[in-house]
N, C-alpha and C positions, 0 to 999 in steps of 0.2 A: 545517617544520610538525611538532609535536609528536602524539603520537597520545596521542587522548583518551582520558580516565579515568573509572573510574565504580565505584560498589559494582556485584560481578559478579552477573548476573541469573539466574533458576533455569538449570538446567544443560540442556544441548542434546537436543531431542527425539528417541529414535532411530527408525528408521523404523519409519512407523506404518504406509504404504499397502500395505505385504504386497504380491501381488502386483498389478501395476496395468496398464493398458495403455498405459501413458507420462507424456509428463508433461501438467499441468494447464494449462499455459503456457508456451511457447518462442518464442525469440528466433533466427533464423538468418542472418549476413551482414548486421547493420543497420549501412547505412550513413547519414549524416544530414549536408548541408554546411548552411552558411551562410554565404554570398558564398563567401568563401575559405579562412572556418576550413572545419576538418573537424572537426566536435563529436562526430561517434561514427565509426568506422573496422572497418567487418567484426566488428560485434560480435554474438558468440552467445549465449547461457544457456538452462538449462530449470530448471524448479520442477515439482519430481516430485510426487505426491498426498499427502497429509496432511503437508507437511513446512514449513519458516523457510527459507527464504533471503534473507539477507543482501545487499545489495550496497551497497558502500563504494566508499570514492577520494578523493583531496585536489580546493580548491574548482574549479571550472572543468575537472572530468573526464567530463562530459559524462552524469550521474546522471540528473538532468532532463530533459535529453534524450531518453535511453532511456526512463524513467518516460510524458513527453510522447509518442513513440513505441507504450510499449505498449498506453496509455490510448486512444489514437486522436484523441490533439488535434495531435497533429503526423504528418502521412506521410515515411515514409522514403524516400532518391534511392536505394538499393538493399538487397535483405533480404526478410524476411517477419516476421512474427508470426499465431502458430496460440493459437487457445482449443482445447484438447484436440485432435482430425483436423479443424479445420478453419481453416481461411486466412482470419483477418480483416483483413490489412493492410490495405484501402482502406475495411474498416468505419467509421463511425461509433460516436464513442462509447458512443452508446446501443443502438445495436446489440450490440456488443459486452458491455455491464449486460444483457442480453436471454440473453444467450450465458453469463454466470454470472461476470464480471472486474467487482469493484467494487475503490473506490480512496477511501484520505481524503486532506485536503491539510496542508500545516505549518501552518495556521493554520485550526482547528477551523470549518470554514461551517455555523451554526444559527440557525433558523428562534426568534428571541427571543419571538415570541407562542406558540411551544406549549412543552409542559414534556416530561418527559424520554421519557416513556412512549409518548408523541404522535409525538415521531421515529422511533421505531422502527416505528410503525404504520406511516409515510409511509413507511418504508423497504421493508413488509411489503407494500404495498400498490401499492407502483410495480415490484414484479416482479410481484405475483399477483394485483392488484385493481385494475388503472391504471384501468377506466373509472369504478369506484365512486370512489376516488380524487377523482377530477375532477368526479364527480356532488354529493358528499358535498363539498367544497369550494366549488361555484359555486351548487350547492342550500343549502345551509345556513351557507355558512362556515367551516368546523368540520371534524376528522374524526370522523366519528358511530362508534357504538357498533359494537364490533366483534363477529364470531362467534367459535365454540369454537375452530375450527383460528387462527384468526389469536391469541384470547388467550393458544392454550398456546405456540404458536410465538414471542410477544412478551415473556410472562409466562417463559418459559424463560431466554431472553436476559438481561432483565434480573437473574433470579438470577445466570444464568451470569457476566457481569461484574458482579454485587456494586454492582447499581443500583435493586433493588429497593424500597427504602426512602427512595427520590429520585424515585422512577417519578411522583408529582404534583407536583415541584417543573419550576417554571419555568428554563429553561438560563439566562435568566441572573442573572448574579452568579456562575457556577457557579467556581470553581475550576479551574484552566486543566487540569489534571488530568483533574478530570471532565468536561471538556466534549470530550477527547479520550477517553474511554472512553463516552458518549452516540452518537460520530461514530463511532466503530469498533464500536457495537451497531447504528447504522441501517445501515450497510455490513454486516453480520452477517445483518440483517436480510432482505435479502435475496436470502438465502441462495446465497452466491457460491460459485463451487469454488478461486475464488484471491483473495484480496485485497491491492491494492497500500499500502502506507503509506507516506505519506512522510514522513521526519524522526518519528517518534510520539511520542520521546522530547525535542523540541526544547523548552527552555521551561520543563523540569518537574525539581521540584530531585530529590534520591535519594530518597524517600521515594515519591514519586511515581514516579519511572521503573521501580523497585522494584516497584510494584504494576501498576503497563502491562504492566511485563516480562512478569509472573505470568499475569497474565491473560489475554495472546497466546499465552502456552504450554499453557496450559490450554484455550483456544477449540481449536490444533490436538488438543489431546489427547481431549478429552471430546467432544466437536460430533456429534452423530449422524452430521449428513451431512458429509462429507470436507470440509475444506479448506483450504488451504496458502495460505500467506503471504509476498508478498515485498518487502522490509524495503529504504530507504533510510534511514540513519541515520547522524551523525556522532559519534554514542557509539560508538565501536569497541570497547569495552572489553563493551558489554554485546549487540552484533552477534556477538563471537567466544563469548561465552557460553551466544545465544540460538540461534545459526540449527543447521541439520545443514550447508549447503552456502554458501559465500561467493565473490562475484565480485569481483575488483579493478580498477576502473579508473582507466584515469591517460591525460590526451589524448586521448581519446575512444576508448583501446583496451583489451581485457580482458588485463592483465598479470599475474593469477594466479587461480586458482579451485579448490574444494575443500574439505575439512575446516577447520573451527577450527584445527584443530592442524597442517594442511598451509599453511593461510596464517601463524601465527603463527611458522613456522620460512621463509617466502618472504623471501630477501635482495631480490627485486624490489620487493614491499609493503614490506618496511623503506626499501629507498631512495626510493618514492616520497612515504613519508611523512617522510623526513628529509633530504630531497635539497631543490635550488634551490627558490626562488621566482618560476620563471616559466612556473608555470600562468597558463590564463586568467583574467581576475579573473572573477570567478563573477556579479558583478554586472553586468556588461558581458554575459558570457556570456547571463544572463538574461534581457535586453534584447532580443537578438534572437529570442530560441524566446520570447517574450510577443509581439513583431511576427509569428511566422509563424503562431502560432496564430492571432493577431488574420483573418490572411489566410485561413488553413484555411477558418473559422467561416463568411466571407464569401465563399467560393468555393462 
């Protein structure tokens, strides 16, 4: 497997969280079978406050997994994961959106009856207005008119990702682009201290990933309130450009992690990405962490 290419994305954030009291997010000891494979194997990481983290790996490395894991749709057979000092492993994923971890998916999930502005309120208003929310929905239909904190909060956003002047358009038809920077303002919205993405770049030609890139870097830079990002992506090329910290996985195990520039000189990540072809097929792989969530939900 060849590692991917891309125009390189703005240059790497350096730390912005000063001093901090850890990180926003860690992973300790996850381990995750199924049946007989072992999809993740003692796997650690943290994502420290205001900062990119990256995590990479050839297909069937067990990304999803861990992603599934920290999100709370899959429990781990051994490990933890903490939202800042406290222990969510057996959380719920809504729990855990309560707790301040949102997440988008590879393929944009939007609500085609409201337009762009409209997302973001729902996104505004399922951390900070859930009963209006649901009042405002089953009362009216609709989400009704908003107050000052919510329109400067909403009204912010959409400058801030450069959606301002789409704010009354309908999602769709949108531009695959745009309908991934709408998804990454309703997770903005409310107002997470870590957000997960996955794939953000999948789909979107240079022009486009160019302007995600931009715009991820700029949400940790400017965002009043903290918060860091961590990135699944098989653009490498704009991963080692964008993140401060990167993980490598290969077989469900972390085989290097560090700097852009400490993974870019790793002979382990050169071999895994230029070595055999017998990883798991990733689609196979799939298949079961989509069966065990199926089971999670129903337990």
């Amino acid at each position: 497997m060849s590692t991917p290419t891309s125009t390189p994305a703005p240059q790497p954030i350096a730390t912005l969280g000063g001093a901090s009291s850890g990180p926003v997010l860690s992973a300790h000891g996850i381990t995750k079978r199924f049946g007989g494979l072992v999809a993740l194997n003692n796997v650690s990481l943290e994502v420290p406050p205001r900062s990119i983290v990256g995590l990479v790996g050839p297909n069937g490395a067990g990304k999803s997994t861990l992603f599934a894991v920290l999100s709370g749709l899959l429990r781990p057979d051994a490990g933890s994961v903490r939202l800042g000092d406290d222990d969510v492993t057996t959380q719920s994923p809504q729990s855990r959106a309560r707790r301040g971890l949102a997440r988008t998916f590879q393929q944009p999930e939007l609500f085609l009856s409201l337009n762009v502005r409209e997302h973001l309120v729902l996104g505004h208003r399922m951390r900070f207005e859930r009963r209006r929310l649901w009042k405002d929905m089953f009362d009216a239909g609709a989400l009704l008119r908003s107050d000052a904190f919510e329109d400067e909060h909403v009204d912010g956003l959409l400058e801030q990702l450069g959606l301002t002047r789409l704010a009354s358009r309908s999602v769709a038809g949108l531009p695959l682009g745009t309908s991934r920077l709408v998804e990454v303002g309703r997770a903005l919205a409310t107002a997470p201290s870590v957000l997960l993405l996955d794939e953000p770049l999948s789909g979107l030609d240079v022009h486009e990933s160019e302007q995600l890139a931009g715009v991820l870097a700029g949400v940790v830079r400017e965002s009043e309130q903290p918060v860091s990002l961590l990135m699944v992506e098989h653009d490498v090329a704009t991963v080692l450009a964008l993140s401060d910290q990167i993980y490598v996985l290969d077989f469900g195990e972390v085989i290097a992690s560090g700097t852009p520039d400490e993974i870019r000189r790793s002979d382990a990540v050169r071999a895994a990405y230029l070595g055999g072809d017998d990883t798991v097929p990733e689609a196979d792989l799939q298949i079961e962490i989509d069966a065990e969530i199926d089971a999670e939900e129903r337990s």
